[in-house]
Jmol script that loads the backbone (N, CA, C; Angstrom):
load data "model"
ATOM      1  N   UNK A   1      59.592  83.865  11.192  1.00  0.00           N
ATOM      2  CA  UNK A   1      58.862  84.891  11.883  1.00  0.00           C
ATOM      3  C   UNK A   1      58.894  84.644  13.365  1.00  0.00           C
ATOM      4  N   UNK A   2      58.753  83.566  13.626  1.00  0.00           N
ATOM      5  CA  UNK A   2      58.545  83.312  14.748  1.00  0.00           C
ATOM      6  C   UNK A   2      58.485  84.196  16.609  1.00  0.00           C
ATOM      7  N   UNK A   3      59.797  83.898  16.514  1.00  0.00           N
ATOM      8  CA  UNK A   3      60.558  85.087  17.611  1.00  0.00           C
ATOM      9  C   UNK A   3      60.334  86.596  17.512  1.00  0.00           C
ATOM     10  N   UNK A   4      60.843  86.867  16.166  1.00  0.00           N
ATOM     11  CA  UNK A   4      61.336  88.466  16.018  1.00  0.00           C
ATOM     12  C   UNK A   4      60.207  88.978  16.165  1.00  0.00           C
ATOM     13  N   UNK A   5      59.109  88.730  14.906  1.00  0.00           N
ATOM     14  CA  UNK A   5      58.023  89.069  14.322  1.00  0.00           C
ATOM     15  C   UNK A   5      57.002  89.265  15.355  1.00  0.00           C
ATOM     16  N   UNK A   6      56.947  88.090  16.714  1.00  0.00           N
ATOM     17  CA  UNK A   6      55.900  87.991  17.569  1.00  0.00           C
ATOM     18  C   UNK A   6      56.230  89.344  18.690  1.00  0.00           C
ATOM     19  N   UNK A   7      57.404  89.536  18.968  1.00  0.00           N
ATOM     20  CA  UNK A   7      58.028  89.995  20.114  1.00  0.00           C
ATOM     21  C   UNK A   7      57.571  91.313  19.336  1.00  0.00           C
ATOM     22  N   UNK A   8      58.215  92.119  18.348  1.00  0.00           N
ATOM     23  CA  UNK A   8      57.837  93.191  17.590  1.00  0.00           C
ATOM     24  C   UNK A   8      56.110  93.425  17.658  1.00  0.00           C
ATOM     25  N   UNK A   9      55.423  92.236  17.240  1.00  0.00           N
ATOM     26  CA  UNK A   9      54.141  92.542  17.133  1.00  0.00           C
ATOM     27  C   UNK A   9      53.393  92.931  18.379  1.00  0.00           C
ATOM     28  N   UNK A  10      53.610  92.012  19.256  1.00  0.00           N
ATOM     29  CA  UNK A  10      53.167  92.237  20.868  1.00  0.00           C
ATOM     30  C   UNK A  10      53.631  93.848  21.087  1.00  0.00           C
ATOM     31  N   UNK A  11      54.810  93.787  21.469  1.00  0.00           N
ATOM     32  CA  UNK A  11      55.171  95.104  21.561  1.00  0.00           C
ATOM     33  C   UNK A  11      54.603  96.291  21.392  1.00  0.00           C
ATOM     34  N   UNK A  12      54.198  96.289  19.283  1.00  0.00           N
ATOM     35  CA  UNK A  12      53.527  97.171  18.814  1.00  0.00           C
ATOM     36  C   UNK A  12      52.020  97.502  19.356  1.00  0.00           C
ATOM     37  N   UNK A  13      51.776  96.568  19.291  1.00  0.00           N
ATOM     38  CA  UNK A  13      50.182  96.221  19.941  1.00  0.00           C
ATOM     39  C   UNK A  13      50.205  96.620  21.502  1.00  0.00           C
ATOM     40  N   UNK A  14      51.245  96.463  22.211  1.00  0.00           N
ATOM     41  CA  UNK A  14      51.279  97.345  23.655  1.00  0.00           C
ATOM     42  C   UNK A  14      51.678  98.518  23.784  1.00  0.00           C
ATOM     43  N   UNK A  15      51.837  99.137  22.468  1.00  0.00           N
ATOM     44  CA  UNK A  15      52.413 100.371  22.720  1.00  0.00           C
ATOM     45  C   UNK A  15      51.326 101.106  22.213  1.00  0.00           C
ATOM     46  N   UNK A  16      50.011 100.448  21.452  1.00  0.00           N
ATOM     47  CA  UNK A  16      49.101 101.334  20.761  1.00  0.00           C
ATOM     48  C   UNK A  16      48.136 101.382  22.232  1.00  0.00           C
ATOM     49  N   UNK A  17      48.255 100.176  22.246  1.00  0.00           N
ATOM     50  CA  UNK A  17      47.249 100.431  23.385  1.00  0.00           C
ATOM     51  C   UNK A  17      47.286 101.460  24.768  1.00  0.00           C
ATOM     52  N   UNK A  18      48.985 101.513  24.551  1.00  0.00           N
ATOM     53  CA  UNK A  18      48.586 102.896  25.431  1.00  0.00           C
ATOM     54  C   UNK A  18      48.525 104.343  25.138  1.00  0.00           C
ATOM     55  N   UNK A  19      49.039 103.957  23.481  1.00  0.00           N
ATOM     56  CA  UNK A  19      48.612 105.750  23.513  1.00  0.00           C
ATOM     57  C   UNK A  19      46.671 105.590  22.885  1.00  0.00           C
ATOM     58  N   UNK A  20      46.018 104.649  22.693  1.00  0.00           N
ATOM     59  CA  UNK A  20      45.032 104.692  22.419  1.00  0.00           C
ATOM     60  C   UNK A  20      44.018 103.893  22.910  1.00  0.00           C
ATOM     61  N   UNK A  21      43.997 103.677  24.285  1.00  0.00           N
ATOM     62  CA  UNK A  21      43.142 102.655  24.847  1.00  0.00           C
ATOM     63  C   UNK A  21      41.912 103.158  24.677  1.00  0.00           C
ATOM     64  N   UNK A  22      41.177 104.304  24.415  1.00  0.00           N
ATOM     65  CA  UNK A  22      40.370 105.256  24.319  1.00  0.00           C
ATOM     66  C   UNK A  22      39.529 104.469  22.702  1.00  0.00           C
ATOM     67  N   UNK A  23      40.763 104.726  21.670  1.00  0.00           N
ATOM     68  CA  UNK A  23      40.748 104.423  20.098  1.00  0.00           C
ATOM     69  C   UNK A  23      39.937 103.102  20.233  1.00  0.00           C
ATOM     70  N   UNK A  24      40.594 101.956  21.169  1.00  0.00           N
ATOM     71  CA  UNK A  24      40.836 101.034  20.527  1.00  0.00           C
ATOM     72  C   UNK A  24      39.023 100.139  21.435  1.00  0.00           C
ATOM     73  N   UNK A  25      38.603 100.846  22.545  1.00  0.00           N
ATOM     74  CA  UNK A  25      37.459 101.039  22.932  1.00  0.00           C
ATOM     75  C   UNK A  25      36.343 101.182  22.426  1.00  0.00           C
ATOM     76  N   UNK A  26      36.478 102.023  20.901  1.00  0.00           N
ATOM     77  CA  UNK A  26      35.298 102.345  20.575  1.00  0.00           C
ATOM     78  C   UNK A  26      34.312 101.359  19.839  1.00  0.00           C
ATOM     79  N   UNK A  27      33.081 101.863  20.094  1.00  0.00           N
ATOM     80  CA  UNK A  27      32.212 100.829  20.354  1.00  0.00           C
ATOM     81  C   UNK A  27      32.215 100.189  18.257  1.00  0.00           C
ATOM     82  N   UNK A  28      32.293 101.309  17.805  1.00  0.00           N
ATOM     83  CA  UNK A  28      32.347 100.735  16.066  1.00  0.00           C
ATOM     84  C   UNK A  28      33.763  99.230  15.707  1.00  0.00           C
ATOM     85  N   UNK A  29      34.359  99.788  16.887  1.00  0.00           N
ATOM     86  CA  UNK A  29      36.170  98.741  16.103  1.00  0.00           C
ATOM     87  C   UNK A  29      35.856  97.397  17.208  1.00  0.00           C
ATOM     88  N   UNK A  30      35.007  97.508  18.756  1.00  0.00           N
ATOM     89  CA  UNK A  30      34.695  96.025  19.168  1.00  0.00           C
ATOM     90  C   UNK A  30      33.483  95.294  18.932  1.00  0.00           C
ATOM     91  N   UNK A  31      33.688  93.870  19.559  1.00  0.00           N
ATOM     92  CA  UNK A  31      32.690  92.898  18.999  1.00  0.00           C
ATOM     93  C   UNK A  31      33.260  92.154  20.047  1.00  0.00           C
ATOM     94  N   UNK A  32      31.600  91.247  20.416  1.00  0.00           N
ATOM     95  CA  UNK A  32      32.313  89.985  20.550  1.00  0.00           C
ATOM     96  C   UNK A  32      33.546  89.531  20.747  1.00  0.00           C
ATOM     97  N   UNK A  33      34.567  88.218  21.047  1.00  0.00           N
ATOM     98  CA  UNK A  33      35.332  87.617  20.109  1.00  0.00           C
ATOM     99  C   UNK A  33      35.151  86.851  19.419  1.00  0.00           C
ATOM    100  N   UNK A  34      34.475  86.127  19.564  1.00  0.00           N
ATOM    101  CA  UNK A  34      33.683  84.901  18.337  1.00  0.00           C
ATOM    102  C   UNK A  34      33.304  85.650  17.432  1.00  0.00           C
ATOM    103  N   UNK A  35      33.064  86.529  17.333  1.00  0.00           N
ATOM    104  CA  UNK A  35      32.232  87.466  16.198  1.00  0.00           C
ATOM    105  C   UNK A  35      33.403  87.928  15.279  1.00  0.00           C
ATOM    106  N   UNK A  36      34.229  88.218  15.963  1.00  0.00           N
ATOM    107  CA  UNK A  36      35.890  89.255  15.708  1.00  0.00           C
ATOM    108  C   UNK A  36      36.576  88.056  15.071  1.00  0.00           C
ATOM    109  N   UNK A  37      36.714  87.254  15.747  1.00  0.00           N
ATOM    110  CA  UNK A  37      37.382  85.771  15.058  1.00  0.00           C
ATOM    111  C   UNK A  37      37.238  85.149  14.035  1.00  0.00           C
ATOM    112  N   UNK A  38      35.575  84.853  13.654  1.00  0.00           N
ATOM    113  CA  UNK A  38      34.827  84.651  12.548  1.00  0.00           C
ATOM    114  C   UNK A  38      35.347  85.457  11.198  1.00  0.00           C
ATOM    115  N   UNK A  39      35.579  86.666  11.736  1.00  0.00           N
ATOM    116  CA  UNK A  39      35.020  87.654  10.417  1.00  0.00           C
ATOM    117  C   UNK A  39      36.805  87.390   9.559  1.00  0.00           C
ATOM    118  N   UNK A  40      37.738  87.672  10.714  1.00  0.00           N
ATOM    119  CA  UNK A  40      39.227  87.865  10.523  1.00  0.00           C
ATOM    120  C   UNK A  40      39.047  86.484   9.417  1.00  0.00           C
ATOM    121  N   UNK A  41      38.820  85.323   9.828  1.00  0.00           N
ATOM    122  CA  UNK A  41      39.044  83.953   9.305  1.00  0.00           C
ATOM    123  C   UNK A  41      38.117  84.070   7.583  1.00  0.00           C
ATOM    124  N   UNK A  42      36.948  84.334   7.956  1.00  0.00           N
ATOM    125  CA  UNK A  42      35.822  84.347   6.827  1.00  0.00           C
ATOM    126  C   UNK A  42      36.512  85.065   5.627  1.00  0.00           C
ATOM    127  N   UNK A  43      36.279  86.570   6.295  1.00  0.00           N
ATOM    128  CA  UNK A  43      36.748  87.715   5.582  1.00  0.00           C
ATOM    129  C   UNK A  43      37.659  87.775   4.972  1.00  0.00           C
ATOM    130  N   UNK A  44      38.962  87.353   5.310  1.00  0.00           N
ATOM    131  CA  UNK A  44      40.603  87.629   5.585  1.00  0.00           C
ATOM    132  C   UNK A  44      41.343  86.734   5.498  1.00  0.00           C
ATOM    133  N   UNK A  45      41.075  85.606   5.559  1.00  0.00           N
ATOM    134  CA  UNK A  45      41.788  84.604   5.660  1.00  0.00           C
ATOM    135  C   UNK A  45      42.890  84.345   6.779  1.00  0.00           C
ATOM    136  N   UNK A  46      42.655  84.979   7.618  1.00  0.00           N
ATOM    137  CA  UNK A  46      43.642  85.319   9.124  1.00  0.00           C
ATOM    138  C   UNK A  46      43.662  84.364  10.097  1.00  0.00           C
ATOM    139  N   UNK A  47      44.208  83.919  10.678  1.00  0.00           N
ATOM    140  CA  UNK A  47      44.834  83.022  11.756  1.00  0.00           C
ATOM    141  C   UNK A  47      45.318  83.235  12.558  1.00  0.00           C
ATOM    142  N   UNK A  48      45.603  82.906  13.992  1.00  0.00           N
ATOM    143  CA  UNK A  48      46.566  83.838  14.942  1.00  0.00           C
ATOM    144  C   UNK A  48      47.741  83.634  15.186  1.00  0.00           C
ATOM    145  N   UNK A  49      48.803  84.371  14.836  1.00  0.00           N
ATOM    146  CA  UNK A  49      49.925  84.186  14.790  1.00  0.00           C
ATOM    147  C   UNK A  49      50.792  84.165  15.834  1.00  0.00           C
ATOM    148  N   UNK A  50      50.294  84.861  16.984  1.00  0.00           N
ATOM    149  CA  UNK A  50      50.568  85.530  18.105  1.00  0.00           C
ATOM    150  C   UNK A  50      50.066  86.256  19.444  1.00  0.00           C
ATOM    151  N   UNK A  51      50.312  85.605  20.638  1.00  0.00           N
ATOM    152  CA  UNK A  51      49.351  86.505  21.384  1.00  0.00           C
ATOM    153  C   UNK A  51      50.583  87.055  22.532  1.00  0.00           C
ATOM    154  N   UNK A  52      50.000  87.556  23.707  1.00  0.00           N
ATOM    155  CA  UNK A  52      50.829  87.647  25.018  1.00  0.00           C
ATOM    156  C   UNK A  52      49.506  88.766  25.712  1.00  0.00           C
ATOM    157  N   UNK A  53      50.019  89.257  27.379  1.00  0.00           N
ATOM    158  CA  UNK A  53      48.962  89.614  27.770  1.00  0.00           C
ATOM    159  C   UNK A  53      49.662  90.897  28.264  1.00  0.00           C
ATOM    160  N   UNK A  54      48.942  92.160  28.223  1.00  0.00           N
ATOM    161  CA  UNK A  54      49.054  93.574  28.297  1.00  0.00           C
ATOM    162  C   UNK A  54      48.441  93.383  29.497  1.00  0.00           C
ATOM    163  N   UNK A  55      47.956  95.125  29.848  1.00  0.00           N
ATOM    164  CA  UNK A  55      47.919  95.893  30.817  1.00  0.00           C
ATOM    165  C   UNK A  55      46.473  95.382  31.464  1.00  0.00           C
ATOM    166  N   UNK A  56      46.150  95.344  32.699  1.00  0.00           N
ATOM    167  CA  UNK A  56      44.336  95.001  33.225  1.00  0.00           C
ATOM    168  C   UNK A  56      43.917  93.587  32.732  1.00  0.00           C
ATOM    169  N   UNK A  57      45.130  92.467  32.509  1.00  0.00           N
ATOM    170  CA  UNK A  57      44.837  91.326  31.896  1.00  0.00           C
ATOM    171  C   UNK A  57      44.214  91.230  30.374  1.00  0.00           C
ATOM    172  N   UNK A  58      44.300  92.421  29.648  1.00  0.00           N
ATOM    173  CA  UNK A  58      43.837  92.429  28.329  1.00  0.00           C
ATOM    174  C   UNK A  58      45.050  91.188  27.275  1.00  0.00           C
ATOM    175  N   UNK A  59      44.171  90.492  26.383  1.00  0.00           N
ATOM    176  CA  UNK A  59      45.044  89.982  25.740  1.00  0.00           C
ATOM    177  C   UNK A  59      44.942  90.332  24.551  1.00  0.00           C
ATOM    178  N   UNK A  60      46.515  90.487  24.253  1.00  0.00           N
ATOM    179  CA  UNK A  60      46.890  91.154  22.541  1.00  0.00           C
ATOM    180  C   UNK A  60      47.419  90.123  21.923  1.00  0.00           C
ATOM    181  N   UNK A  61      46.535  90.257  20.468  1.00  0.00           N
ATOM    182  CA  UNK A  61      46.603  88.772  19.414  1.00  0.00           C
ATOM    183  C   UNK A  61      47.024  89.527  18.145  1.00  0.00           C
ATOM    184  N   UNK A  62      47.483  88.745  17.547  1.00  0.00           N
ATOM    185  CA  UNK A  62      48.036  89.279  16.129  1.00  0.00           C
ATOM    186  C   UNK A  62      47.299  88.041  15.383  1.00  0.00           C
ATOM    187  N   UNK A  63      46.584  88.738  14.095  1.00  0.00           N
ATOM    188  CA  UNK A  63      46.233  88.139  13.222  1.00  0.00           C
ATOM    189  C   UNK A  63      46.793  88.220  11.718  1.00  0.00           C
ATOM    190  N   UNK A  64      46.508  87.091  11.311  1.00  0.00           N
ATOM    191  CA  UNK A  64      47.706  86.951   9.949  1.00  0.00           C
ATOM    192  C   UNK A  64      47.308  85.989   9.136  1.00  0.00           C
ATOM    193  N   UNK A  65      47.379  86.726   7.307  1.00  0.00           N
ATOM    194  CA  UNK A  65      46.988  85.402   6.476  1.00  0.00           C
ATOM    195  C   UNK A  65      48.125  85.183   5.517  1.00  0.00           C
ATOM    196  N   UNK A  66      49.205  84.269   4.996  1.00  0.00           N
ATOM    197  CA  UNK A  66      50.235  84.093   4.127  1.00  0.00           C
ATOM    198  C   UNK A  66      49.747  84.503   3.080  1.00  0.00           C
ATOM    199  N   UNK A  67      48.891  84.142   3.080  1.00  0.00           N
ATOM    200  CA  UNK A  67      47.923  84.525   1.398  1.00  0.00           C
ATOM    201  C   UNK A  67      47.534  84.915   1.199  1.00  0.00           C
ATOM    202  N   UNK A  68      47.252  86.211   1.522  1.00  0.00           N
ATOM    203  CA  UNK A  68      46.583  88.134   1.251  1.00  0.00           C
ATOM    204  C   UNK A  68      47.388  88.805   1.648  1.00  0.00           C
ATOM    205  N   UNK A  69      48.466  88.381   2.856  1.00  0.00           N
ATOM    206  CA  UNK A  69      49.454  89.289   3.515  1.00  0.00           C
ATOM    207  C   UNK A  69      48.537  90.418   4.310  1.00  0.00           C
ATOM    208  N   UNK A  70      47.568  90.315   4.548  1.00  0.00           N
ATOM    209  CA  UNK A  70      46.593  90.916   5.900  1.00  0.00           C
ATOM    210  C   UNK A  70      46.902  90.460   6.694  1.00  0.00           C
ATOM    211  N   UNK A  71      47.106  91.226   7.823  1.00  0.00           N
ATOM    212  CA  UNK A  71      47.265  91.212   9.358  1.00  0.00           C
ATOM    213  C   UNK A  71      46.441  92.463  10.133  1.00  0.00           C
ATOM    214  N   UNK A  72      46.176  91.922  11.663  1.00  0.00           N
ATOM    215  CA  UNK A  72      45.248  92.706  12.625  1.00  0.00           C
ATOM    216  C   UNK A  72      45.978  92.292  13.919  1.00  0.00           C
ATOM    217  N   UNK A  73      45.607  93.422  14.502  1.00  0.00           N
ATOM    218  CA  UNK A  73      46.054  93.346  15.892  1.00  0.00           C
ATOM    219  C   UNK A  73      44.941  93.884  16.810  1.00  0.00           C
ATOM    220  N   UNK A  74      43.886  92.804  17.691  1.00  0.00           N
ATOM    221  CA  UNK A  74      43.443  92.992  18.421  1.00  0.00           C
ATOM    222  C   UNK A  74      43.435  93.048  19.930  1.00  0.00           C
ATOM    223  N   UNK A  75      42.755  93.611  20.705  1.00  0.00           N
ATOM    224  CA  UNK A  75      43.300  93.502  21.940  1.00  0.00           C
ATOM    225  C   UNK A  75      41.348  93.216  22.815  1.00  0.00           C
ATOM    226  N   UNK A  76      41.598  91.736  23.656  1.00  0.00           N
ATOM    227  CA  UNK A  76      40.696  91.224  24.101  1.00  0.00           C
ATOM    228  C   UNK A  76      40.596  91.681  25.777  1.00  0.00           C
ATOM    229  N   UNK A  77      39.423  92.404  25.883  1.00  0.00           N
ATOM    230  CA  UNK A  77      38.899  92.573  27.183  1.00  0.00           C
ATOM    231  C   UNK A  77      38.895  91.331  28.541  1.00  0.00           C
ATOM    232  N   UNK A  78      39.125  91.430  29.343  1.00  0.00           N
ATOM    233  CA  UNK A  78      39.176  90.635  30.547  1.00  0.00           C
ATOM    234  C   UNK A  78      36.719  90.128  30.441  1.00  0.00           C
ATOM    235  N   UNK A  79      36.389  91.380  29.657  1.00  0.00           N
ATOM    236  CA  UNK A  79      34.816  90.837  29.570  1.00  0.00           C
ATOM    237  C   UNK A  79      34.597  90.177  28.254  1.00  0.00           C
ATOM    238  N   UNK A  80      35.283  89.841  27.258  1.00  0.00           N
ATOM    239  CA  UNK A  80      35.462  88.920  26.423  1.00  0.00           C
ATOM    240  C   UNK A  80      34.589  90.065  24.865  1.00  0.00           C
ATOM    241  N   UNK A  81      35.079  91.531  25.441  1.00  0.00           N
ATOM    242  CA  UNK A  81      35.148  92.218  24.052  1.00  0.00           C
ATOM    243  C   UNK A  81      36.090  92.547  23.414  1.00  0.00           C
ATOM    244  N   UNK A  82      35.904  92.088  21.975  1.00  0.00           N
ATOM    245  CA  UNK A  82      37.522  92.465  21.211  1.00  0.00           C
ATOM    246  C   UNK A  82      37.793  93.778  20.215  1.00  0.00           C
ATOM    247  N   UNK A  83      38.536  94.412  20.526  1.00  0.00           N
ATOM    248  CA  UNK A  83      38.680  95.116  20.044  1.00  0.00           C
ATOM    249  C   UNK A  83      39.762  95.232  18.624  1.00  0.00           C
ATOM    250  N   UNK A  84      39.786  96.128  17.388  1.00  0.00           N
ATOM    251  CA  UNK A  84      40.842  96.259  16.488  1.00  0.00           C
ATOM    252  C   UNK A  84      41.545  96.965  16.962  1.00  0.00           C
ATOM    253  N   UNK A  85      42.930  96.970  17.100  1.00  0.00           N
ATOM    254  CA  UNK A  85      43.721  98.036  17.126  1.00  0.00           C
ATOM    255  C   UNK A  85      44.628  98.674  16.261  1.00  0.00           C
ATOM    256  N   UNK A  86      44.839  97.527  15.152  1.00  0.00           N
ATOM    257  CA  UNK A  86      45.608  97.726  14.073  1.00  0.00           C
ATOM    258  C   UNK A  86      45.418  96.794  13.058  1.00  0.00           C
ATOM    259  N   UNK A  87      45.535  97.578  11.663  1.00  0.00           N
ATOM    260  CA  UNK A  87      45.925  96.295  10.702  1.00  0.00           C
ATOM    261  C   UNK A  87      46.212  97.019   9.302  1.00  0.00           C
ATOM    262  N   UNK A  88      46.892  95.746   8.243  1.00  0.00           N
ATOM    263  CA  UNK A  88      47.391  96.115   7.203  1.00  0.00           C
ATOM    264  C   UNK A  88      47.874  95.360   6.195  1.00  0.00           C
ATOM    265  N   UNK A  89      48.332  95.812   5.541  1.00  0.00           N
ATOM    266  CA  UNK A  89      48.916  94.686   4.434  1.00  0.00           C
ATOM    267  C   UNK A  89      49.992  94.241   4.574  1.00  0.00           C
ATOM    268  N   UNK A  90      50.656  93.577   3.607  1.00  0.00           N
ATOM    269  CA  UNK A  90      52.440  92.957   3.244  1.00  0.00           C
ATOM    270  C   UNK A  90      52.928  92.082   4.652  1.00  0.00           C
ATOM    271  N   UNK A  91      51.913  91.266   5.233  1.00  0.00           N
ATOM    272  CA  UNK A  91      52.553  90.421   6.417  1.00  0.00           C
ATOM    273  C   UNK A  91      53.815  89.634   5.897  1.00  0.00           C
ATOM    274  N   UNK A  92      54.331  89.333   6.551  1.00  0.00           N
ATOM    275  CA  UNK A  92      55.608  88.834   6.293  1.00  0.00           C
ATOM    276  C   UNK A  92      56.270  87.874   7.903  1.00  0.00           C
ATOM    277  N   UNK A  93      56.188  86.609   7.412  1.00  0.00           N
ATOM    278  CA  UNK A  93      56.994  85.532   8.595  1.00  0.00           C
ATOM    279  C   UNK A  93      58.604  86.616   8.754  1.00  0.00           C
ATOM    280  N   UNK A  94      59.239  86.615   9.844  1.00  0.00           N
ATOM    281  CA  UNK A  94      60.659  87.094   9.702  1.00  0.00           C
ATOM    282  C   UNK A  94      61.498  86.538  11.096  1.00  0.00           C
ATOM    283  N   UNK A  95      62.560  86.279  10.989  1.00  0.00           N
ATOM    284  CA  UNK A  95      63.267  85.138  11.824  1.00  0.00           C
ATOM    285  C   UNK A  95      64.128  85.978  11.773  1.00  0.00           C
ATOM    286  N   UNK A  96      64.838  86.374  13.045  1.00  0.00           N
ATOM    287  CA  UNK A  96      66.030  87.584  12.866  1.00  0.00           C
ATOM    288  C   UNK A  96      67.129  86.907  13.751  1.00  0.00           C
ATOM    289  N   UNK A  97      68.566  87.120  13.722  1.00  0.00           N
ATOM    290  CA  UNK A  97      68.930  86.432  15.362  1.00  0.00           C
ATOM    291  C   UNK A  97      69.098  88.159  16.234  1.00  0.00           C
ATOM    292  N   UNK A  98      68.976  87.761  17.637  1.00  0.00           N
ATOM    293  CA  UNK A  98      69.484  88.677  18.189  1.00  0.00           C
ATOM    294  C   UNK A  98      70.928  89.616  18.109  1.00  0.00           C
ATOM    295  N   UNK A  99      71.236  90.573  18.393  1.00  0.00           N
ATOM    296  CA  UNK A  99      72.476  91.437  18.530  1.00  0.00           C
ATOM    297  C   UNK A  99      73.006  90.174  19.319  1.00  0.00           C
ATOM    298  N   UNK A 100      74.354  90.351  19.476  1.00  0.00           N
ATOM    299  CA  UNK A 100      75.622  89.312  20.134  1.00  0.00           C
ATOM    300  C   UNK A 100      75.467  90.592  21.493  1.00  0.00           C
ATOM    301  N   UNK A 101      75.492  90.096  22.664  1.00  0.00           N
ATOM    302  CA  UNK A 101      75.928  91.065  24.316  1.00  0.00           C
ATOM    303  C   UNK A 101      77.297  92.082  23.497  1.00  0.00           C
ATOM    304  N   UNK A 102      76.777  93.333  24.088  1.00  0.00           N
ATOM    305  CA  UNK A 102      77.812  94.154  23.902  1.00  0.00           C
ATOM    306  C   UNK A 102      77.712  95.158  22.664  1.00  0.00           C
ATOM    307  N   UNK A 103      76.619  94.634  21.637  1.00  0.00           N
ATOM    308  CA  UNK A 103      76.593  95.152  20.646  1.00  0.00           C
ATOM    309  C   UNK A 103      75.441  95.961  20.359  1.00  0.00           C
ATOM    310  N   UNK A 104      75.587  97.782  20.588  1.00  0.00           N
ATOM    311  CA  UNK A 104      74.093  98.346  20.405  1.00  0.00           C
ATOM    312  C   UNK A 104      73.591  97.773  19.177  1.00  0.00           C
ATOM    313  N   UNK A 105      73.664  97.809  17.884  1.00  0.00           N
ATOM    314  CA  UNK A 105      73.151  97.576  16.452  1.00  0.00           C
ATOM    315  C   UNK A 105      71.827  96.742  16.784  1.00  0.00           C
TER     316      UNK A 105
END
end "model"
wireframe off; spacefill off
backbone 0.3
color backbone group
């Protein structure tokens, strides 16, 4: 998973956030992060697989459990509120190599 999976996930998670920074704001989907962290781990069995940092210093984390195949994608406020932005089933580690230069595919 490492590479592919993180780069894809970040990505995804920066691309929601801009068509839904609005969505991902609302006051029902944030918390805390200790609170948000807790529940993913308690609840879910989730761990973080992945982070990097978006737009206004927000940081986007991917959460992930091998053993429910649940995953979340939150995105953490510069004021230390976290928000959901995504999540779902069938996680999956995936290790891809890149295209070779030269090659659209």
């Amino acid at each position: 998973m490492k590479t592919t999976f993180k780069t894809f996930a970040i990505g995804f998670g920066l691309i929601a956030l801009t068509a839904g920074t609005a969505m991902a704001q609302n006051a029902r989907n944030c918390a805390p992060r200790e609170a948000v962290i807790d529940r993913l781990a308690s609840g879910y069995g989730e761990s973080r697989q992945s982070m990097g940092l978006g737009t206004n210093n927000q940081v986007v984390e991917v959460f992930a459990s091998d053993e429910t195949g649940t995953w979340t994608i939150t995105v953490t406020m510069p004021n230390g509120l976290t928000c959901l932005v995504a999540s779902g089933q069938a996680f999956e580690e995936l290790v891809e190599a890149l295209p070779e230069d030269g090659n659209d595919a």
